[in-house]
C-alpha positions as CSV (number, residue, x, y, z in Angstrom):
1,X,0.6,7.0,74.4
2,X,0.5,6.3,78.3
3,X,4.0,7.7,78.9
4,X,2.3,11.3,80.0
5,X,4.0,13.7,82.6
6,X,2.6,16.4,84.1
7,X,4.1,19.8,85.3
8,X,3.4,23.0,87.3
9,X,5.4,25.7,88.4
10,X,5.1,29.2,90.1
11,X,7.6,32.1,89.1
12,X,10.7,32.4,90.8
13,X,13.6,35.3,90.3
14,X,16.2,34.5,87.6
15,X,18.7,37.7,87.9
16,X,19.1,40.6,89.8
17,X,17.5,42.9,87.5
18,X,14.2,41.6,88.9
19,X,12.9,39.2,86.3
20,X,10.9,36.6,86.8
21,X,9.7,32.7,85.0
22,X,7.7,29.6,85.9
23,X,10.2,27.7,83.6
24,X,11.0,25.9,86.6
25,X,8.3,22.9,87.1
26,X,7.6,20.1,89.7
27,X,6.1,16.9,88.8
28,X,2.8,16.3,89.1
29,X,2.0,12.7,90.9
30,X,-1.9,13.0,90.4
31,X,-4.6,14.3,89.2
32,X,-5.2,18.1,87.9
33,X,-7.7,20.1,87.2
34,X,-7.0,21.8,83.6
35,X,-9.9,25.0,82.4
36,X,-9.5,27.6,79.9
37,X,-6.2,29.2,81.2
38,X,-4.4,26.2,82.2
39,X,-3.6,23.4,85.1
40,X,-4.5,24.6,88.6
41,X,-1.3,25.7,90.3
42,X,0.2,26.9,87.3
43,X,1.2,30.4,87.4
44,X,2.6,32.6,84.2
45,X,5.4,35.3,85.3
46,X,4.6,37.5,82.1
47,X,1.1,37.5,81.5
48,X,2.3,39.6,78.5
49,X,3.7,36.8,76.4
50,X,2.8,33.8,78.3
51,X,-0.3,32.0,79.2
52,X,-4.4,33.3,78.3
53,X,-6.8,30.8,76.7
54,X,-4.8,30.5,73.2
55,X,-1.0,29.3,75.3
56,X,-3.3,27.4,77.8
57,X,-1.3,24.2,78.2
58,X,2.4,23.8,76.6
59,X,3.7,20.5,75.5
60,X,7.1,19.4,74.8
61,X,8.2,16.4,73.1
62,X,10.7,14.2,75.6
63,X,12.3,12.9,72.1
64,X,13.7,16.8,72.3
65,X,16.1,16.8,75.0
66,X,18.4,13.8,73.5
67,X,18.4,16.7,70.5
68,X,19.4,19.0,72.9
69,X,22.1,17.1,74.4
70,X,23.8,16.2,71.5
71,X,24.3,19.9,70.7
72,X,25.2,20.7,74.1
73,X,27.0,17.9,76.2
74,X,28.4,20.2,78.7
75,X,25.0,20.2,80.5
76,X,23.5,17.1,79.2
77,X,22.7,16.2,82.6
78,X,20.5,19.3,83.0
79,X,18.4,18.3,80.1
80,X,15.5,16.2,81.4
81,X,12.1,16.5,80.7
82,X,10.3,18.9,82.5
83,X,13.3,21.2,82.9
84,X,12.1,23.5,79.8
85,X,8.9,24.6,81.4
86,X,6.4,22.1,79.5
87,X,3.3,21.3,81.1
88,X,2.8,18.2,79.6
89,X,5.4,15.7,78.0
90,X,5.3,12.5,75.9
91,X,7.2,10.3,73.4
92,X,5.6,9.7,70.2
93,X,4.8,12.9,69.2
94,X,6.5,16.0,68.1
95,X,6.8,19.2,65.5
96,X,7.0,16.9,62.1
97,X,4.2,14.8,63.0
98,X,1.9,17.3,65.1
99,X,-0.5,19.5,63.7
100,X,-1.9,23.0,64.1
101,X,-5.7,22.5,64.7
102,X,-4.8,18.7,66.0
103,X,-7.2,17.6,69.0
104,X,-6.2,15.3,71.7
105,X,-7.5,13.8,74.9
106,X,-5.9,13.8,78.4
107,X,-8.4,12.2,80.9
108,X,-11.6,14.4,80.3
109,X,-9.7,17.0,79.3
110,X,-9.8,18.2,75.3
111,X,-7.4,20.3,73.7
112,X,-6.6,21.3,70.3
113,X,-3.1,22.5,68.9
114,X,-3.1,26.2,68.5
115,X,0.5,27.8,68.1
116,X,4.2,26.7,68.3
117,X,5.9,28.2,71.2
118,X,8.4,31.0,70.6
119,X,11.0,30.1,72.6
120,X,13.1,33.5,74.7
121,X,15.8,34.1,76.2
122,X,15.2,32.7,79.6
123,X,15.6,28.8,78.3
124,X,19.7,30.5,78.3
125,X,19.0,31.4,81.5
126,X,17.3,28.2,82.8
127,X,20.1,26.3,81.9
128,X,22.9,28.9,82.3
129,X,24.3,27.9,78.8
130,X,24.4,31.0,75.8
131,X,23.1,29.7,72.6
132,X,20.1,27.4,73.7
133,X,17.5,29.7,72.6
134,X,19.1,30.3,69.1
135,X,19.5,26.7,68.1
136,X,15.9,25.9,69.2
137,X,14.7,28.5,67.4
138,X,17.3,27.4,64.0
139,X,16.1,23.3,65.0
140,X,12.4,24.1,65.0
141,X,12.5,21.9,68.7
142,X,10.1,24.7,70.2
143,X,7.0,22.9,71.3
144,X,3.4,23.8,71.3
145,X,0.8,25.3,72.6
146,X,-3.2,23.9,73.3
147,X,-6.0,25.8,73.4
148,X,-8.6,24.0,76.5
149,X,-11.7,23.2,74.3
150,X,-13.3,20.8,77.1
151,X,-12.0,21.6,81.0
152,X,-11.6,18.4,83.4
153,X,-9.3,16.0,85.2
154,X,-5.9,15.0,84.0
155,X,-3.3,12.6,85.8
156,X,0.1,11.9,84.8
157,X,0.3,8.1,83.0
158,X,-3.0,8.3,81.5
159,X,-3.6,7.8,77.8
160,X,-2.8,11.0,75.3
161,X,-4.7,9.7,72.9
162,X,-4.9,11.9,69.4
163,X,-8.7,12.6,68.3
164,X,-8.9,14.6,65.4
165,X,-6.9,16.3,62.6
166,X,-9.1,18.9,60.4
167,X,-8.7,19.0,57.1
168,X,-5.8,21.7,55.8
169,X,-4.0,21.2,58.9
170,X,-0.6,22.4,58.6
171,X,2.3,20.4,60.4
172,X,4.2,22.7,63.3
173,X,7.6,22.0,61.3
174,X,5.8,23.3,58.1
175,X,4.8,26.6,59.8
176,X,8.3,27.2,62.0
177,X,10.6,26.3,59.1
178,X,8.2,28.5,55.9
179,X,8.3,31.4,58.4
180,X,11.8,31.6,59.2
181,X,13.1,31.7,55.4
182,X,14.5,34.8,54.7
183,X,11.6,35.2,51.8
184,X,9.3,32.7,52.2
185,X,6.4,31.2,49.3
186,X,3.5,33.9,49.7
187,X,1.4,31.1,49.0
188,X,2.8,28.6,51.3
189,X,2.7,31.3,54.1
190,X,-1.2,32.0,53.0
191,X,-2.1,28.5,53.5
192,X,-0.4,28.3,56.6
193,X,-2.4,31.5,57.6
194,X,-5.6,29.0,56.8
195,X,-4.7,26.1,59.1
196,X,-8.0,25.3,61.2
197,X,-7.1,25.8,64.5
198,X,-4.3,28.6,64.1
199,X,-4.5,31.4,66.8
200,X,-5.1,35.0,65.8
201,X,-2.1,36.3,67.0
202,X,-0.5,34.3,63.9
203,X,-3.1,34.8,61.6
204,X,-2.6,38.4,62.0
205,X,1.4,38.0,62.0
206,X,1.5,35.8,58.9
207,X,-1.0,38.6,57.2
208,X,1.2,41.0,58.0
209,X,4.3,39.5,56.2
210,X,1.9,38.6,53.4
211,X,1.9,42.4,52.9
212,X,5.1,43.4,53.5
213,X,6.4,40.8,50.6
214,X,3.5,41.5,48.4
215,X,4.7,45.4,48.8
216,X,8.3,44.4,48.4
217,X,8.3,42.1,45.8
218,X,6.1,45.1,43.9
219,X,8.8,47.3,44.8
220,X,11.5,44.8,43.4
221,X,9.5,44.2,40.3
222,X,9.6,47.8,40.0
223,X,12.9,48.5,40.2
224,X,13.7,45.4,37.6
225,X,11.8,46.9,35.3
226,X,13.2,50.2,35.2
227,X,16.8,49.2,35.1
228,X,16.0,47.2,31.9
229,X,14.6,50.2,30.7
230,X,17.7,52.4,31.5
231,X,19.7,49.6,29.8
């Protein structure tokens, strides 16, 4: 794939209650320098939730926005690549055919797949449309994160070429759509939890629903099996 675009953006106030986002991004027309925490010039309003080694790079698929407009034509126009806060787009690629612990190049840069992004509710406000978040998050459209596992030079047209795919990878679809079901296959969420390349943050998350159904599904048992009894 050659079709790569680049993006940076700095925050900027989105309300009068003081918040802030970088979801706002201007093309990039050469090269970049991308390390450990990102592309230079990049800057993360919520350090909290956004950005750090493990959300170093975001990527969304161009193939997206058509999605997107479909779904809402009133501001079709509004919903061009770049305009969700990616750092990098392309066509070719996207949540059913991407995987967690995938590795690509971008110039000398390397980056592996670590996490889908968890879209909020400033994508509403970035587009000034109610609703946006919630079907991205119902779709599965949510993009990706990389991890930086070589820093360099990046410029916008240049090859994404995919390197590696470990064994056990899990696609990004696979992970968004088992852990949104209401009670989803404790052993399809454990080997999601063992994807090569998963961040910690989800590991933990996924183990921690692994217990609470494990706990519940005891409880449930429990509660089955003295109903039959008072029967």
């Amino acid at each position: 794939m050659n079709n790569t675009r680049l993006f940076t953006g700095t925050p900027v106030r989105i309300d009068d209650e003081g918040q802030f986002s970088a979801i706002w991004k201007t093309p990039l027309s050469g090269p970049v320098h991308i390390c450990r925490e990102g592309l230079a010039g990049d800057v993360q309003a919520d350090r909290r939730v956004h950005g750090g080694p493990e959300k170093a790079v975001h990527h969304y698929a161009g193939e997206n926005y058509a999605k997107l407009a479909a779904a809402f034509p009133q501001i079709a126009d509004t919903l061009v690549v770049g305009s969700i806060g990616e750092n990098i787009s392309t066509f070719g690629l996207d949540e059913t055919t991407v995987c967690i612990g995938d590795i690509f190049r971008l110039g000398s840069v390397l980056l592996q797949v670590s996490q889908p992004r968890r879209p909020c509710w400033k994508i509403d406000s970035r587009y000034g449309t109610k609703g946006i978040t919630a079907h991205i998050i119902e779709t599965g459209l949510t993009g990706w994160y990389y991890r930086v596992l070589e820093e360099g030079k990046a410029t916008p047209g240049e090859i994404f070429e995919h390197v590696e795919r470990p064994a056990g990878a899990v696609l990004l679809d696979t992970l968004w759509t088992t852990w949104h079901r209401h009670r989803p296959d404790a052993d399809k969420l454990a080997a999601i939890a063992d994807a090569p390349g998963l961040t910690p943050a989800w590991v933990k998350k996924i183990g921690d629903r692994l217990d609470w159904l494990a706990a519940n599904t005891s409880a449930d048992s429990r509660a089955g099996t003295h109903a039959s009894d008072r029967s």
